[in-house]
Backbone bond lengths (Angstrom), bond angles and torsions (degrees), N, CA, C in turn:
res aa  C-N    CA-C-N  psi(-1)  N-CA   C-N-CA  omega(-1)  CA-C   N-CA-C  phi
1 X - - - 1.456 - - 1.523 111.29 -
2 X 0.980 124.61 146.27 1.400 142.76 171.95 1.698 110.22 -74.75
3 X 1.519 110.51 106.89 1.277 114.64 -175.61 1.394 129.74 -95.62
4 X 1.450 100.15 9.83 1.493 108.51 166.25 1.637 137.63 -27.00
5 X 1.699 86.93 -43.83 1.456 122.93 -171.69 1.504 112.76 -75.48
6 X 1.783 111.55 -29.66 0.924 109.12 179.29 1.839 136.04 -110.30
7 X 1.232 95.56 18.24 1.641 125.62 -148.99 2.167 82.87 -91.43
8 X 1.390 110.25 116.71 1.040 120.39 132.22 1.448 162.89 -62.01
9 X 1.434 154.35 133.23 1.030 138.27 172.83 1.616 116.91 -77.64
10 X 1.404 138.84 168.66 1.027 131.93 175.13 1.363 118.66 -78.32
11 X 1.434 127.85 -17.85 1.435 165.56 -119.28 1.744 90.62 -127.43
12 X 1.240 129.72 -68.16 1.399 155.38 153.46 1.545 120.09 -9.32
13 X 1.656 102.17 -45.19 1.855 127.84 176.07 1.435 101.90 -89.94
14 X 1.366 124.85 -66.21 1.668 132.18 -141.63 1.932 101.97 -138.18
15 X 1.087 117.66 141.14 1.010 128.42 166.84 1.919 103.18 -77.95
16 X 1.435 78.04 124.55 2.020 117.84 -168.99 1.422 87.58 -57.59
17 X 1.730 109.38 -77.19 1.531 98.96 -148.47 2.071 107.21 -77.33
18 X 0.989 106.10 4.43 1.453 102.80 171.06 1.442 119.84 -81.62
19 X 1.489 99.43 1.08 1.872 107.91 -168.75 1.723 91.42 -100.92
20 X 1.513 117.75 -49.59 1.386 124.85 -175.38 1.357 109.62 -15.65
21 X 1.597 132.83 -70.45 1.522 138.55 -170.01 1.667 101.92 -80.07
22 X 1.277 119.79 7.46 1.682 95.56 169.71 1.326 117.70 -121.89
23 X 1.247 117.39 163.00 1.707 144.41 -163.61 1.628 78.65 -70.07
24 X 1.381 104.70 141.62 1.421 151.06 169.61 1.777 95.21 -47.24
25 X 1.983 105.33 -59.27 1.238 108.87 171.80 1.173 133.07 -45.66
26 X 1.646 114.10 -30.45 1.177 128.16 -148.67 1.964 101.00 -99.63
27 X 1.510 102.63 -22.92 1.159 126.11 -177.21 1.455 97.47 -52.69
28 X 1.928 97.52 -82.27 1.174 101.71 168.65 1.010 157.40 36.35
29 X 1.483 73.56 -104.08 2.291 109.39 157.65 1.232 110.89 -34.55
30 X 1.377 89.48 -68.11 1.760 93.37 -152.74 1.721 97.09 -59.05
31 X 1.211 121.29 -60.49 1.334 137.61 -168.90 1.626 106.86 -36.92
32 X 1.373 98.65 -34.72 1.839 111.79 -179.52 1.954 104.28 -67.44
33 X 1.614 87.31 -68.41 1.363 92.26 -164.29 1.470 108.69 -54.35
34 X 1.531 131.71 -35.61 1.598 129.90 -177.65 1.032 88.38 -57.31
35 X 1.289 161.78 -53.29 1.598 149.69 -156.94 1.254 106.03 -96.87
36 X 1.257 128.01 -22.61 1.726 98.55 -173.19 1.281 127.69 -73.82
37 X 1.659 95.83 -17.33 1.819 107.40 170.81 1.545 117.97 -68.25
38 X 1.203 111.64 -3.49 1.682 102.96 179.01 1.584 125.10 -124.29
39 X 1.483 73.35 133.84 1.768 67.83 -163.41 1.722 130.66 -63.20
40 X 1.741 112.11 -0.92 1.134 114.33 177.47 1.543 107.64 -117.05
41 X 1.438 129.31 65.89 1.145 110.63 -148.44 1.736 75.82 -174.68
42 X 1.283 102.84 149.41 1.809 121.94 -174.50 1.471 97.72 -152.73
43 X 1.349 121.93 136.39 1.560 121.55 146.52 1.277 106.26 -143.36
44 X 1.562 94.56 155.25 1.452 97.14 173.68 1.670 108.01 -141.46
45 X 1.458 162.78 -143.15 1.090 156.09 140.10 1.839 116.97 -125.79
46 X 1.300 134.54 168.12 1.193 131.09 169.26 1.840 107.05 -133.01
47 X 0.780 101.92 169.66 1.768 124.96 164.47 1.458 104.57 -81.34
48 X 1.362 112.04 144.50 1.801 103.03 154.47 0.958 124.54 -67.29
49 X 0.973 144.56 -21.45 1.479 125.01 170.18 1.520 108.23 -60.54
50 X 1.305 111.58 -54.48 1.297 120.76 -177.64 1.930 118.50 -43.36
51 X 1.147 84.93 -41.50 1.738 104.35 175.99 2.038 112.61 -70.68
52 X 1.153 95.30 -17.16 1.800 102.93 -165.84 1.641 95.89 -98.23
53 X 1.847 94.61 -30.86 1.879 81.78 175.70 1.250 115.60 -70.97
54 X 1.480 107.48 -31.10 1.745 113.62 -168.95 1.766 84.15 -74.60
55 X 0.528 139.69 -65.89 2.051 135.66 -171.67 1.412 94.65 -17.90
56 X 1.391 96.16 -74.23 1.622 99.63 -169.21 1.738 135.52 -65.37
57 X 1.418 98.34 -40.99 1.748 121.58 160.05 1.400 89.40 -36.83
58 X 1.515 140.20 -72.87 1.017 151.67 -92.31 1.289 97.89 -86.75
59 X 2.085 97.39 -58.81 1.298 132.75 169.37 1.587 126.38 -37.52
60 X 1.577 94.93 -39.19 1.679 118.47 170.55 1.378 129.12 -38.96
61 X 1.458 83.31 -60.58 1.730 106.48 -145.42 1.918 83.81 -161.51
62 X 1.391 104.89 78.65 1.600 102.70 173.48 1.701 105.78 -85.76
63 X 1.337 125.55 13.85 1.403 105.75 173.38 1.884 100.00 -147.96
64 X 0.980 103.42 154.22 1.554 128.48 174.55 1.486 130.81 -167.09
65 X 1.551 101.61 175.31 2.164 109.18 -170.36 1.353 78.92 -105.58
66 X 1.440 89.20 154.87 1.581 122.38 147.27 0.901 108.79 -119.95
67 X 1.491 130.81 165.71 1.521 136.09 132.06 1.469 128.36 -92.63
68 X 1.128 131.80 131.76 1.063 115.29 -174.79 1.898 106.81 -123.72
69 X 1.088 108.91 133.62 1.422 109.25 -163.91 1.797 106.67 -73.33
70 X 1.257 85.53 139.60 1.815 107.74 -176.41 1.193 107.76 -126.00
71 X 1.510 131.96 166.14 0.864 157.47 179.38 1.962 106.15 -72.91
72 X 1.540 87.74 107.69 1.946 92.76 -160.44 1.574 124.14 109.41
73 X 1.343 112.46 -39.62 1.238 128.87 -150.70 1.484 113.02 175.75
74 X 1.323 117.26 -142.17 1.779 130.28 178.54 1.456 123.32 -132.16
75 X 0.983 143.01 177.39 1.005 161.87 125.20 1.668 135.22 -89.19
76 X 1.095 138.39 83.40 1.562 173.02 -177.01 1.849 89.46 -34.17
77 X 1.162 130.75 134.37 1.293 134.14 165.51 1.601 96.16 -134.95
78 X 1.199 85.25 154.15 1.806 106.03 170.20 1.271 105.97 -123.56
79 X 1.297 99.91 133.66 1.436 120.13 -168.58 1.766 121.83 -112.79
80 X 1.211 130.68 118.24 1.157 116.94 -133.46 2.181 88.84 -150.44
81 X 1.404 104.26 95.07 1.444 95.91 -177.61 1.918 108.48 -97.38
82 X 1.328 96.59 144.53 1.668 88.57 175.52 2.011 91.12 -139.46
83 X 1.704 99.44 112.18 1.571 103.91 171.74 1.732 108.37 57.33
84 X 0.770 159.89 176.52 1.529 155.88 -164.92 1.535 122.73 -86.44
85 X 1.560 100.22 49.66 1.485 124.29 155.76 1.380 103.81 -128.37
86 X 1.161 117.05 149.78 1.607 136.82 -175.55 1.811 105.67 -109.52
87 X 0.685 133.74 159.04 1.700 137.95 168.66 1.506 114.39 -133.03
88 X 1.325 127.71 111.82 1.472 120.59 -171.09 1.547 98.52 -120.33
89 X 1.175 121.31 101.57 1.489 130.63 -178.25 1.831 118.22 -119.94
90 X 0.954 106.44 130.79 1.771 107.51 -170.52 1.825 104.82 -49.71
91 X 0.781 117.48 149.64 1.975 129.21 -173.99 1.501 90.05 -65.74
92 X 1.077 95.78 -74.79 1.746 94.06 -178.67 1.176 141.14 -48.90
93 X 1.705 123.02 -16.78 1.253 119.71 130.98 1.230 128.51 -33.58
94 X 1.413 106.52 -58.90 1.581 112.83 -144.98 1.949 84.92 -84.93
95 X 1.091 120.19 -23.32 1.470 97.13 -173.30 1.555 107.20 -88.87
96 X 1.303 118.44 -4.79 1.282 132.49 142.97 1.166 122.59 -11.88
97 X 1.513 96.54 -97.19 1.409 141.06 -174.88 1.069 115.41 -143.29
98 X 1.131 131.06 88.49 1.821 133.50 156.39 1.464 108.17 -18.83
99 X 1.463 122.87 -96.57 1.165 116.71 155.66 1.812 149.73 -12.74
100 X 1.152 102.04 -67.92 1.464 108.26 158.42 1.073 119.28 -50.82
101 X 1.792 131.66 -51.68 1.369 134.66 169.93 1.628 116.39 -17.37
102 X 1.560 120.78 113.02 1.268 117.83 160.98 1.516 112.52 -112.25
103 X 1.493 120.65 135.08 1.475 131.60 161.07 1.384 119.58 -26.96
104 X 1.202 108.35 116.30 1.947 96.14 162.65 1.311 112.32 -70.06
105 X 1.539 110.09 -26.36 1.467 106.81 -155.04 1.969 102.23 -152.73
106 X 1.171 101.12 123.36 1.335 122.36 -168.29 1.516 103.67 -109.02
107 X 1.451 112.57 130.69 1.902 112.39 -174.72 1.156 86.13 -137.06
108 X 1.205 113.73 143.51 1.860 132.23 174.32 1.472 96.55 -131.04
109 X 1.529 103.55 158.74 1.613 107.97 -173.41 1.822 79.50 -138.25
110 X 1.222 101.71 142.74 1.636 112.87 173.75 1.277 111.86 -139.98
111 X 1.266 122.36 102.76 0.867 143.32 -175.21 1.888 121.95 -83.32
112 X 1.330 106.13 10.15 1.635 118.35 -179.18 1.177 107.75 -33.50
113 X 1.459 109.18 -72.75 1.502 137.31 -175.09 1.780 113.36 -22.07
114 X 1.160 123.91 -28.26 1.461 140.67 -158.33 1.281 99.71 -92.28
115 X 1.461 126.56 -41.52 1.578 123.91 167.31 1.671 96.83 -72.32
116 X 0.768 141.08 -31.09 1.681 118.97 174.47 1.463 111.76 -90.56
117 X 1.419 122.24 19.57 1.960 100.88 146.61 1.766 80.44 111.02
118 X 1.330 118.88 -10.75 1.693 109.76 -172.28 1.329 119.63 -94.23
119 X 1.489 131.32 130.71 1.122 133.92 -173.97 1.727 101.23 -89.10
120 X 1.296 103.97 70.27 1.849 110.32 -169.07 1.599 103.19 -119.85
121 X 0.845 135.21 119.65 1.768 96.51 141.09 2.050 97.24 -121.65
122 X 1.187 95.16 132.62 1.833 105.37 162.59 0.905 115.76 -74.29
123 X 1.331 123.48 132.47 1.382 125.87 163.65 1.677 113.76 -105.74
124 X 0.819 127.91 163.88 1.715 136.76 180.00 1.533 112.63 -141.49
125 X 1.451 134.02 136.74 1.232 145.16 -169.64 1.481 103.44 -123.96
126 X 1.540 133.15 100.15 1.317 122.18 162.79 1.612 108.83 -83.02
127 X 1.542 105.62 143.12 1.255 114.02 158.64 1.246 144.81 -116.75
128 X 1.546 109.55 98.87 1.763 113.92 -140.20 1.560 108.75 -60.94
129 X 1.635 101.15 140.24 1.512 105.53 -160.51 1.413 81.02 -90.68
130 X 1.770 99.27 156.27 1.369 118.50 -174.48 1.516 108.94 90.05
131 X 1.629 111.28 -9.86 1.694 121.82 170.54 1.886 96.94 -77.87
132 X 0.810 151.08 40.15 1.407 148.27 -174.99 1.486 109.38 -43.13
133 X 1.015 100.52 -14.48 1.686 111.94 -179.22 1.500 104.97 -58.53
134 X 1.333 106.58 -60.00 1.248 100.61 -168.07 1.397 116.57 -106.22
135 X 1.366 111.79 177.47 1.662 116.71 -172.66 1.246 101.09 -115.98
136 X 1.329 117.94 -150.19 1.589 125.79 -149.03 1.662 74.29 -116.00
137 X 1.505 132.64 -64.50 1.605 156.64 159.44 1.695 90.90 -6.71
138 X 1.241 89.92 -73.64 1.770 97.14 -160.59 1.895 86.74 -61.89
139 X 0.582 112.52 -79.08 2.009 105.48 -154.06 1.169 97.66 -50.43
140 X 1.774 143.75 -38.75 1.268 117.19 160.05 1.498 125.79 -31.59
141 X 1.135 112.04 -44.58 1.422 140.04 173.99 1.760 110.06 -32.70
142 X 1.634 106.68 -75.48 0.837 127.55 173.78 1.592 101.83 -41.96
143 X 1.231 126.79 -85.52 1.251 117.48 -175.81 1.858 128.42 -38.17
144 X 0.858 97.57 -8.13 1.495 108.44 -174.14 1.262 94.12 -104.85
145 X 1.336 137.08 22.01 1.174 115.64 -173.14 1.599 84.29 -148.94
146 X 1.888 119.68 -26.41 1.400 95.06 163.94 1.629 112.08 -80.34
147 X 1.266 125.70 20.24 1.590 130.78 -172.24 1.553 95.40 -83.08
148 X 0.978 77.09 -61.14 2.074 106.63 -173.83 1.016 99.66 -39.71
149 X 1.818 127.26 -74.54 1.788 117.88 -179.03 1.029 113.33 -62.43
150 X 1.031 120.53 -40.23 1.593 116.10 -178.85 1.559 161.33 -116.45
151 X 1.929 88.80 16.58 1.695 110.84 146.21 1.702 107.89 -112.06
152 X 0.894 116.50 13.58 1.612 126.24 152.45 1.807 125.95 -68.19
153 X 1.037 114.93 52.80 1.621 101.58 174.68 1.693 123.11 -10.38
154 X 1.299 116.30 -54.09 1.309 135.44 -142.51 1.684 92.51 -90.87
155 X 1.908 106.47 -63.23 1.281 102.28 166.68 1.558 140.51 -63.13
156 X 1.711 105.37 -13.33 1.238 122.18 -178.59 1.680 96.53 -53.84
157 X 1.506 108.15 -81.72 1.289 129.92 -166.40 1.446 99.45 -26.20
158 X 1.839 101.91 -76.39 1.231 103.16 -172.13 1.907 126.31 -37.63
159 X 1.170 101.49 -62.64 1.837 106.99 170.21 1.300 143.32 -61.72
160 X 1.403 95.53 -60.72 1.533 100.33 -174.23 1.445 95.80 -104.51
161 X 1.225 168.97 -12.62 1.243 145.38 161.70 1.636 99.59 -87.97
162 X 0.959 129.07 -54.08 1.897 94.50 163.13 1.829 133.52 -43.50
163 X 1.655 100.55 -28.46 1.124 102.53 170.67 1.565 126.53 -37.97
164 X 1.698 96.56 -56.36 1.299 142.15 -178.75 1.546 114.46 -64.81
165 X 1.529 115.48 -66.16 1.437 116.54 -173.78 1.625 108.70 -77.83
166 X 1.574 109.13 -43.38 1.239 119.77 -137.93 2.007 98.50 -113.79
167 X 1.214 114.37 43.22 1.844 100.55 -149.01 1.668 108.92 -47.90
168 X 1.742 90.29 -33.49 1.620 92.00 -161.09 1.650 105.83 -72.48
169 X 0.892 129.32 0.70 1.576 148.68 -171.08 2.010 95.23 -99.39
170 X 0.749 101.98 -45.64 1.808 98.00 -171.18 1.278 113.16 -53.02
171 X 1.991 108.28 138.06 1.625 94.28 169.36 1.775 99.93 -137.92
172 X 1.693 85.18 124.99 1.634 99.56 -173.66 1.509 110.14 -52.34
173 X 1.670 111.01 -19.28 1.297 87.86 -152.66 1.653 101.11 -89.53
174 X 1.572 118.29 -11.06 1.508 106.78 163.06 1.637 125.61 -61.28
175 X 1.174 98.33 -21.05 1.680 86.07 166.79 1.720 120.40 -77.66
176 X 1.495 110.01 -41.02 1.186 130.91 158.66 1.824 110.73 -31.61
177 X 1.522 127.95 -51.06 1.272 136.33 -175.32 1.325 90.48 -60.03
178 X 1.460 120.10 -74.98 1.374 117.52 -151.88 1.323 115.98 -89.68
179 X 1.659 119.76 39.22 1.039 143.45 165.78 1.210 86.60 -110.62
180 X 0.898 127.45 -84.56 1.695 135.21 -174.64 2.350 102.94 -27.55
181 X 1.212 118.85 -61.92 0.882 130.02 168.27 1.642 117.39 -35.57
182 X 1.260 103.55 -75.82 1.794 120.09 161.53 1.801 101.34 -22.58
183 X 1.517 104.49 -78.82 1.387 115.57 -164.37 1.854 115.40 -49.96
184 X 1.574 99.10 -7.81 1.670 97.47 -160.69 1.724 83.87 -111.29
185 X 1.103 124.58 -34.63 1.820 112.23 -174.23 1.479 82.90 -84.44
186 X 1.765 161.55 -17.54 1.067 134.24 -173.48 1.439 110.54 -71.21
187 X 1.583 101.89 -35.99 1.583 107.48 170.70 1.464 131.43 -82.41
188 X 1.495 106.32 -17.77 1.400 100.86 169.60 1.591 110.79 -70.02
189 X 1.629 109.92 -27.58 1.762 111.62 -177.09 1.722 111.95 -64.05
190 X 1.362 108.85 -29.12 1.577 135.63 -179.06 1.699 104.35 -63.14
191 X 1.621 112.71 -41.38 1.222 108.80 -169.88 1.718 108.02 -101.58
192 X 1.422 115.38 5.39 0.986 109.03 -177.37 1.454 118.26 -99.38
């Protein structure tokens, strides 16, 4: 889908010059707590650097899978960035229907903050209602897993820019392992 339509300003959420005099930390906060009350709604924040890798990653290799763990097994997302919106839509949509395919889960990165002197960028996660599929849990999820390919140098290369350059070279099932991996230290932390 064409996200033109859906692209926010930072200006749009929070009043700009009321952020100018506060701590990055303090940003944060607030930026946390406005989202944690809703149930379709994710944020998280980055560093610039962190934000300049995703720029460029982005540029790389603008699309990739996830898995996201389900009950039995997973559910496969395709991941699809255009400029500092992300698109997280189930595989099977999109091999569906390209077109028809709608996002469960929409992430914007806003980077405002950086022209006023702040080493911030916010990010925001919508979670399209009528997506019942997923939870607030699961699309955190998701994001932690576009962190993973893509403030990873090492894993970048390997995954998602072979995804991208190299398809016939890609193997789902290493992402699949360290999904599998993830899911077994989340529960050993659970049982400990």
């Amino acid at each position: 889908p064409d996200v033109r339509g859906m692209k926010m300003t930072l200006s749009q959420i929070l009043r700009m010059e009321n952020l100018a005099f506060d701590s990055e930390e303090k940003i944060k906060s607030l930026w946390r707590v406005r989202h944690q009350l809703s149930d379709n709604m994710i944020s998280c924040s980055y560093e610039p650097h962190d934000f300049r890798m995703f720029e460029k990653n982005f540029k790389l290799a603008p699309r990739f899978v996830v898995p996201l763990p389900k009950q039995g097994g997973y559910q496969t997302f395709y991941v699809e960035a255009q400029e500092d919106i992300v698109l997280f839509t189930p595989l099977e949509q999109v091999q569906h229907s390209m077109q028809m395919a709608q996002p469960y889960l929409t992430l914007q990165l806003f980077p405002e903050l950086l022209q006023l002197g702040k080493k911030l960028v916010l990010c925001r996660g919508d979670i399209h209602v009528g997506s019942n599929f997923l939870n607030k849990k699961e699309a955190e999820h998701l994001v932690t897993m576009l962190d993973k390919y893509y403030l990873n140098p090492e894993l970048f290369v390997k995954t998602a820019k072979v995804f991208n350059q190299e398809p016939e070279k890609f193997e789902f099932s290493s992402v699949l392992d360290d999904l599998l991996l993830q899911v077994q230290l989340d529960e050993a932390q659970r049982n400990s």
